[in-house]
C-alpha positions as protocol buffer text, in pm:
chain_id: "A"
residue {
  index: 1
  type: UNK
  ca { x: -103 y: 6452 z: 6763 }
}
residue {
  index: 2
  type: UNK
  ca { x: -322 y: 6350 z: 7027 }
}
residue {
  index: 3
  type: UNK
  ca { x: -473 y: 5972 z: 7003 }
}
residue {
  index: 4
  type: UNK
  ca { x: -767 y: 6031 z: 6872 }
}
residue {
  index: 5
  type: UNK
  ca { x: -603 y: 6179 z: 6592 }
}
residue {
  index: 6
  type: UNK
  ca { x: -317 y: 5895 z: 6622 }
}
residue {
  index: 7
  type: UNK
  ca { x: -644 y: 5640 z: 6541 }
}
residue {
  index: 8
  type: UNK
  ca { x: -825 y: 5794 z: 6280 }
}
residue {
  index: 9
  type: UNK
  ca { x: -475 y: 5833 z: 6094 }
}
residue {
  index: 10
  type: UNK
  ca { x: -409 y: 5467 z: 6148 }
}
residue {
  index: 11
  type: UNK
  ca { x: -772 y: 5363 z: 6048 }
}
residue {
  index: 12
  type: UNK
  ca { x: -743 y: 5560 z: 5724 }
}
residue {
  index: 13
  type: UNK
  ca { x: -405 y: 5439 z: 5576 }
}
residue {
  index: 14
  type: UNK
  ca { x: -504 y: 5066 z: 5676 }
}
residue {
  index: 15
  type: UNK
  ca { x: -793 y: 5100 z: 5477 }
}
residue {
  index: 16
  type: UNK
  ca { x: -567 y: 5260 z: 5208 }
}
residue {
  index: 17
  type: UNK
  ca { x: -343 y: 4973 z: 5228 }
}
residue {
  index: 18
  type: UNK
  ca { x: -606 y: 4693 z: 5258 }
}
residue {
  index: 19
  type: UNK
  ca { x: -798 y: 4923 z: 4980 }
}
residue {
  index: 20
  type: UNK
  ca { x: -1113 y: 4890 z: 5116 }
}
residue {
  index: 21
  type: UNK
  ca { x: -1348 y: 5177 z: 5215 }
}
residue {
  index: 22
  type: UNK
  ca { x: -1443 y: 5293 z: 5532 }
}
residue {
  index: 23
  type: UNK
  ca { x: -1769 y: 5143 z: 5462 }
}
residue {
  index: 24
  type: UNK
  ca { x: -1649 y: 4822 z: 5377 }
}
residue {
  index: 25
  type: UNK
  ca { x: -1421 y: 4811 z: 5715 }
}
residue {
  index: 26
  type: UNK
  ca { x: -1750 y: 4880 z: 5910 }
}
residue {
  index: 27
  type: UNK
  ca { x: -1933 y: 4537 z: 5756 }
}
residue {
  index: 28
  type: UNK
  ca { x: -1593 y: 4364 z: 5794 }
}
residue {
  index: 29
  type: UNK
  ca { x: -1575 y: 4423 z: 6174 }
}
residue {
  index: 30
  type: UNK
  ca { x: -1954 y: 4497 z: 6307 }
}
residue {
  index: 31
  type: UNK
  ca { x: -1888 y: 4822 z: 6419 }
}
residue {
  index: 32
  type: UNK
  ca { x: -2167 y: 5068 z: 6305 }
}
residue {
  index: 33
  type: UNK
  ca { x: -2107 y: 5294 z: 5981 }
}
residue {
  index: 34
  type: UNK
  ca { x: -2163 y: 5603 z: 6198 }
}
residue {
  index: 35
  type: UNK
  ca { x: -1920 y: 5497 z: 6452 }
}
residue {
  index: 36
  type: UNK
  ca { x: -1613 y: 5464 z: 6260 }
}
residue {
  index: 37
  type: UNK
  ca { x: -1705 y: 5725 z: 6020 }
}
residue {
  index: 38
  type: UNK
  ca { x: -1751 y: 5951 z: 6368 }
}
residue {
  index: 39
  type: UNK
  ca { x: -1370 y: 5822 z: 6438 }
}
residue {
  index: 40
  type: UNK
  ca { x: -1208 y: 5911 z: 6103 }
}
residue {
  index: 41
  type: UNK
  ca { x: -1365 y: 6217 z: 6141 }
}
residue {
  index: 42
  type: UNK
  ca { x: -1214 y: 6257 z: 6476 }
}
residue {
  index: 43
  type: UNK
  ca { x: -1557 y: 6342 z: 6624 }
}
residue {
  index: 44
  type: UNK
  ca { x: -1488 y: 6045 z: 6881 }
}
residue {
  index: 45
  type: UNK
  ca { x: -1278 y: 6163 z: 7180 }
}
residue {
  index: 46
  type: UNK
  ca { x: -1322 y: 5843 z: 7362 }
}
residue {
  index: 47
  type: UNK
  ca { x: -1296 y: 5531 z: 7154 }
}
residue {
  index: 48
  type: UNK
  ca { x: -1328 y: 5233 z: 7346 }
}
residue {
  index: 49
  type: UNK
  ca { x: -1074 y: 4932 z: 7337 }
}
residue {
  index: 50
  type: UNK
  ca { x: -1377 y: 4706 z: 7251 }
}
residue {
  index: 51
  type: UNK
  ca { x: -1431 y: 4917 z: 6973 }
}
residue {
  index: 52
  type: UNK
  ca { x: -1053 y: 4882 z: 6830 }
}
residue {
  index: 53
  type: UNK
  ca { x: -1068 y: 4566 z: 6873 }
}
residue {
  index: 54
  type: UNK
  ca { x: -1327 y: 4474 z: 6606 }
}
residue {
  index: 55
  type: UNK
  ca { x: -1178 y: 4691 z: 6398 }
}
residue {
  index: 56
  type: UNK
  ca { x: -851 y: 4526 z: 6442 }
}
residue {
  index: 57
  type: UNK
  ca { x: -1066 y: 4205 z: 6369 }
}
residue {
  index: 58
  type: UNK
  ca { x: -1171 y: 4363 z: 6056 }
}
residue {
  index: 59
  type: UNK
  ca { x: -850 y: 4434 z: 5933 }
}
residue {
  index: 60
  type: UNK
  ca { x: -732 y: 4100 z: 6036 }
}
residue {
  index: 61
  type: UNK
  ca { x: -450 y: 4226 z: 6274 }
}
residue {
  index: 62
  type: UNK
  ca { x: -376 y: 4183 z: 6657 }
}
residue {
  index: 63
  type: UNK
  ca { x: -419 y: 4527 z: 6862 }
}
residue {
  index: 64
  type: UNK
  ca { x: -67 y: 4495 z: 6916 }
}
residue {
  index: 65
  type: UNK
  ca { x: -15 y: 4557 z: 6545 }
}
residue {
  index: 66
  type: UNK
  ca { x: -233 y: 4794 z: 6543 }
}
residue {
  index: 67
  type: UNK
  ca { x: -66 y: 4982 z: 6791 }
}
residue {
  index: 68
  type: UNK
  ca { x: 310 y: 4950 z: 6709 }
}
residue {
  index: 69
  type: UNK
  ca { x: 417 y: 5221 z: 6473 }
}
residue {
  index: 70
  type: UNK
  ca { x: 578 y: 5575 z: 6512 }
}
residue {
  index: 71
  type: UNK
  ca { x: 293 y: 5808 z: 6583 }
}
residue {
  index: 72
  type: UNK
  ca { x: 160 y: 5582 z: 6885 }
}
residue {
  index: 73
  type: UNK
  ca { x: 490 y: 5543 z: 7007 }
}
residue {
  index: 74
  type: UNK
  ca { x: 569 y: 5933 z: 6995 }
}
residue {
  index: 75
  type: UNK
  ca { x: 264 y: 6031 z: 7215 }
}
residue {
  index: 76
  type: UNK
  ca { x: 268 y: 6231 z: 7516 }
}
residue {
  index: 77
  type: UNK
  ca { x: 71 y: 6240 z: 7834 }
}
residue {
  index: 78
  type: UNK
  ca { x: -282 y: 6332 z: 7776 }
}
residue {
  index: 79
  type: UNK
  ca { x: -365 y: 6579 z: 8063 }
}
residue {
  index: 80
  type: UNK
  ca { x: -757 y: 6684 z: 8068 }
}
């Protein structure tokens, strides 16, 4: 799993534990419809830590929460 794959997969089961839609999450943080639908899709290579951020202020949680679970932890060096 790379981390753009590590982020969509995070994105999706917070929304499935907040139970709110992808939609919904887009209103709640002010990050365009297209964008974080382009993310769960994993169409986004690059997201931008601006860009978790509101979502993380959608969700109501800190980046560092956010961040701390298994499959972030797990991740290996990205080499491009």
């Amino acid at each position: 799993m790379n981390i753009s794959e590590a982020v969509a997969a995070r994105i999706l089961d917070l929304c499935k534990q907040k139970n709110i839609t992808v939609n919904k999450l887009s209103t709640l943080s002010g990050v365009t419809q297209s964008t974080v639908n382009d993310i769960v899709n994993r169409k986004a290579k690059n997201i931008g830590i601006v860009t978790i951020k509101k979502l993380c202020d959608g969700f109501e949680m800190t980046i560092s929460d956010f961040f701390n679970t298994d499959d972030f932890k797990k991740l290996e060096q990205e080499l491009y």
